[in-house]
N, C-alpha and C positions, 0 to 999 in steps of 0.2 A: 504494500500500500504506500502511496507517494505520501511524504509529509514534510512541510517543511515550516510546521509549527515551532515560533518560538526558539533558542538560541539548541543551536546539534550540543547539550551538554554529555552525551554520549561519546561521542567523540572528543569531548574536550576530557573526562573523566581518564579514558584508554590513552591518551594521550602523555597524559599528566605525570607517569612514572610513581607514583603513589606521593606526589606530593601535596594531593587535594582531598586524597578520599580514599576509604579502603573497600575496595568492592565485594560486597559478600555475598550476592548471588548470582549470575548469570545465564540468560535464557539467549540460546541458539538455533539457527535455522538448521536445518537438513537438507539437503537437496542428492537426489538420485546420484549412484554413479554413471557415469557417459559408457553407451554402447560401446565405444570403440577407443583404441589407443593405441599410438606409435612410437615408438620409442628406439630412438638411432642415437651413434655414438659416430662423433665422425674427428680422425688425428688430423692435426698440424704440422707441418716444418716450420711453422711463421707462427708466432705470436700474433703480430702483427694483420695478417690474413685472416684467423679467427678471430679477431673484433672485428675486422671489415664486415665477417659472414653474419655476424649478430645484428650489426645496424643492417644489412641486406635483408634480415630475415624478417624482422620487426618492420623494416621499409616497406616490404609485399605486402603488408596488414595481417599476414600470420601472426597469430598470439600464443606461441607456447603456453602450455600450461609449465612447463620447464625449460629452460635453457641456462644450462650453467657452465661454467668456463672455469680451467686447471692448467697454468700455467707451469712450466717445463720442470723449476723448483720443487712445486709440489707431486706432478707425476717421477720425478727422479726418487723422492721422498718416499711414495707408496710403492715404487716397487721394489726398492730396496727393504720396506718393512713386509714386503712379500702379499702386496694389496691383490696386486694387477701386474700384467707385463703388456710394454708397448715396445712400439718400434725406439729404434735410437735416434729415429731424426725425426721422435715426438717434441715437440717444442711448446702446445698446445692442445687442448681435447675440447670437447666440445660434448654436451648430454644436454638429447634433446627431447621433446615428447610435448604430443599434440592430442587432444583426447577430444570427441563429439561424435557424428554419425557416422557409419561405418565408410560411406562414398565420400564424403567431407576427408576424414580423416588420413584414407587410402591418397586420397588426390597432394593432402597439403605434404603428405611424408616424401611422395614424388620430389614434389618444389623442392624443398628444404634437403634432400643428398643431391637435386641437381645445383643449388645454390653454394653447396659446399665444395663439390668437385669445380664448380667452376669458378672458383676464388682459391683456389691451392690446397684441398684435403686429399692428404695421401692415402686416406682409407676412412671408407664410410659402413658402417654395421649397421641393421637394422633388423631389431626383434624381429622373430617370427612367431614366438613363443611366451606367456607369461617368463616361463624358467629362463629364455635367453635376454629378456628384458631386467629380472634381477643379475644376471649377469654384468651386463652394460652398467647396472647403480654400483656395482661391486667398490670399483674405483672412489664414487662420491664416497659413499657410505665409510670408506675407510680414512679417507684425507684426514681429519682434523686429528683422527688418534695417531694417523701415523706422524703427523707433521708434531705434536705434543710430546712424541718420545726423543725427537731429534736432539731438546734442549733442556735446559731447567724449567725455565717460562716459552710462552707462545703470548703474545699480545695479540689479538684476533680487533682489527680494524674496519670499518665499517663505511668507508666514505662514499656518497653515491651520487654519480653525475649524468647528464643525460646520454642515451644510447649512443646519440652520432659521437659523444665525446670520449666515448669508450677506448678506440685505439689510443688517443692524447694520454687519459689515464694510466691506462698502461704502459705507456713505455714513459713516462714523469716516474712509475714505480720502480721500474727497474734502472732506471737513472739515479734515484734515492738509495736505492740497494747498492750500488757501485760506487757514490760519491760518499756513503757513510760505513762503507765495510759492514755492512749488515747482510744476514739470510732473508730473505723476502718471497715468500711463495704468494701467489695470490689465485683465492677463489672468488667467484664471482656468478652472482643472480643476475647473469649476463644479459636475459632480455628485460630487466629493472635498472641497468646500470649501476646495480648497487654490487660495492667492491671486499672483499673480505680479507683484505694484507695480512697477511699471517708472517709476525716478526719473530723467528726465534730469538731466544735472546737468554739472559743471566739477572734477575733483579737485582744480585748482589755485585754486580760488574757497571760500578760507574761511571769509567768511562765510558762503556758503550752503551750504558741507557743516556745518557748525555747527549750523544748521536742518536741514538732512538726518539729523544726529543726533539731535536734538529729535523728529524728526517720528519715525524708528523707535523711540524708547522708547517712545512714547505708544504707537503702532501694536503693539508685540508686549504691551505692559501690557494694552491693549484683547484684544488676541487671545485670551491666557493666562486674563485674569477672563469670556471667554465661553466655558471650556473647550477652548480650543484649544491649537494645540501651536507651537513657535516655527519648525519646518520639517517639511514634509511630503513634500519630495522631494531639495532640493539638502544638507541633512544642516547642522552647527554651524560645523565650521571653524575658524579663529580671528576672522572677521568676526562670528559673533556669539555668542561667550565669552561674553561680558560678559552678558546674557540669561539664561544657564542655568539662573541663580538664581529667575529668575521664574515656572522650571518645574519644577526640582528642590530641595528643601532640601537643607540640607550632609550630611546622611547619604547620602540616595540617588549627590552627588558623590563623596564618600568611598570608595562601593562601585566605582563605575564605575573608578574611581581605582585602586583596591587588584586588580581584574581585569586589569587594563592593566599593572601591577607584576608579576602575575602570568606575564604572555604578555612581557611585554617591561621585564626591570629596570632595561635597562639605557639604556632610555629612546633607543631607537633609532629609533623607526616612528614617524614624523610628529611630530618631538617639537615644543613649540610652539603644539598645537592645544589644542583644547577639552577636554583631558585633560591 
């Protein structure tokens, strides 16, 4: 049912990080699972190539229900922790998946391995099977454990910019990774543009969280001046306060501020954070 009564304080509530309110019930929709579903894996020699195939893919008006991206760092990662094995001139991967009616679904999986062979994928899979579709997530599914044994800490980043700016993004990351001696693997909710830099690293190693800090101001500065946002899914925090400013000026903090005074004077709900 349409509504557009009154101020969306539902979304202002989900939004809020707990620092307005603590939500103690929640009622949700259900909706059918979709007839059909596809789901291809398609490698890279280029990084660079599979961001191109992302903004291509999202360009056609295809909408994944998936499209995620695993950059050479993290497929080196997994298969050394014995995830998955790819080729050696994996540079890039790509997991993709389209789900609606079975003629819909048949036709857009076509598009999407022609769009990838024809922007430089060296190899393109595509489920035929439930069994050979959990195969294909095998790789996803393992990244963050395997990329979390690599070090003491893993800082999991979040910066999210729009599709076309995707290839920019990327390679600003791997320019950060090289200019501050850092491990920098990056996954990414590639058809959202939203970025998931995974820094190994040492919390106890000063000098190079010093450089880990260097390297995220540059990274959300780049993010914000290509119209992006400084988080697209894991929210501010107090990890990164300090950023706000590069996305909000002091009025719009002011407001946010004066809302949160509103719902909580007394400064009792997450106090501390980004508010």
């Amino acid at each position: 049912m349409k509504n557009v009564s009154g101020f969306d304080l539902t979304r202002l509530m989900c939004g809020s990080e707990g620092t307005l309110g603590i939500i103690t019930q929640i009622i949700v929709r259900l909706v059918p699972l979709p007839p059909a579903k596809a789901t291809l894996q398609a490698i890279f020699s280029s990084l660079d190539d599979a961001a191109i195939t992302v903004s291509a893919i999202i360009g056609s008006g295809i909408v994944p229900t998936t499209l995620e991206l695993m950059d050479r760092v993290v497929l080196d990662v997994i298969r050394d922790y014995g995830g998955a094995e790819f080729s050696d001139k994996a540079d890039a991967l790509l997991l993709i998946e389209v789900d609606g009616e079975e003629v819909l679904v048949e036709e857009q999986g076509k598009r999407i391995e022609s769009f990838c062979k024809e922007r430089g994928a060296i190899e393109v899979q595509r489920a035929k099977t439930p069994q050979d579709a959990d195969r294909l997530w095998q790789a996803r599914r393992t990244a963050f454990g395997a990329v979390a044994s690599l070090r003491p800490n893993c800082i999991v980043e979040d910066a999210t910019v729009p599709v076309r700016k995707l290839p920019e993004m990327l390679k600003k990351i791997v320019e950060l990774a090289d200019k501050y001696q850092l491990k920098i693997g990056v996954l990414a909710h590639a058809g959202d543009g939203n970025l998931h830099p995974l820094i190994m690293t040492d919390l106890r190693d000063k000098d190079e969280m010093a450089r880990v800090d260097k390297a995220l101001d540059e990274m959300y500065e780049e993010a914000i001046a290509m119209g992006g946002t400084l988080s697209g899914e894991h929210g501010i925090g107090i990890a990164k306060d300090r950023f706000m400013p590069l996305q909000f000026n002091r009025s719009a903090i002011e407001i946010m501020r004066g809302i949160k005074r509103v719902f909580d004077p007394n400064n009792i709900l997450n106090p501390g954070s980004f508010l």
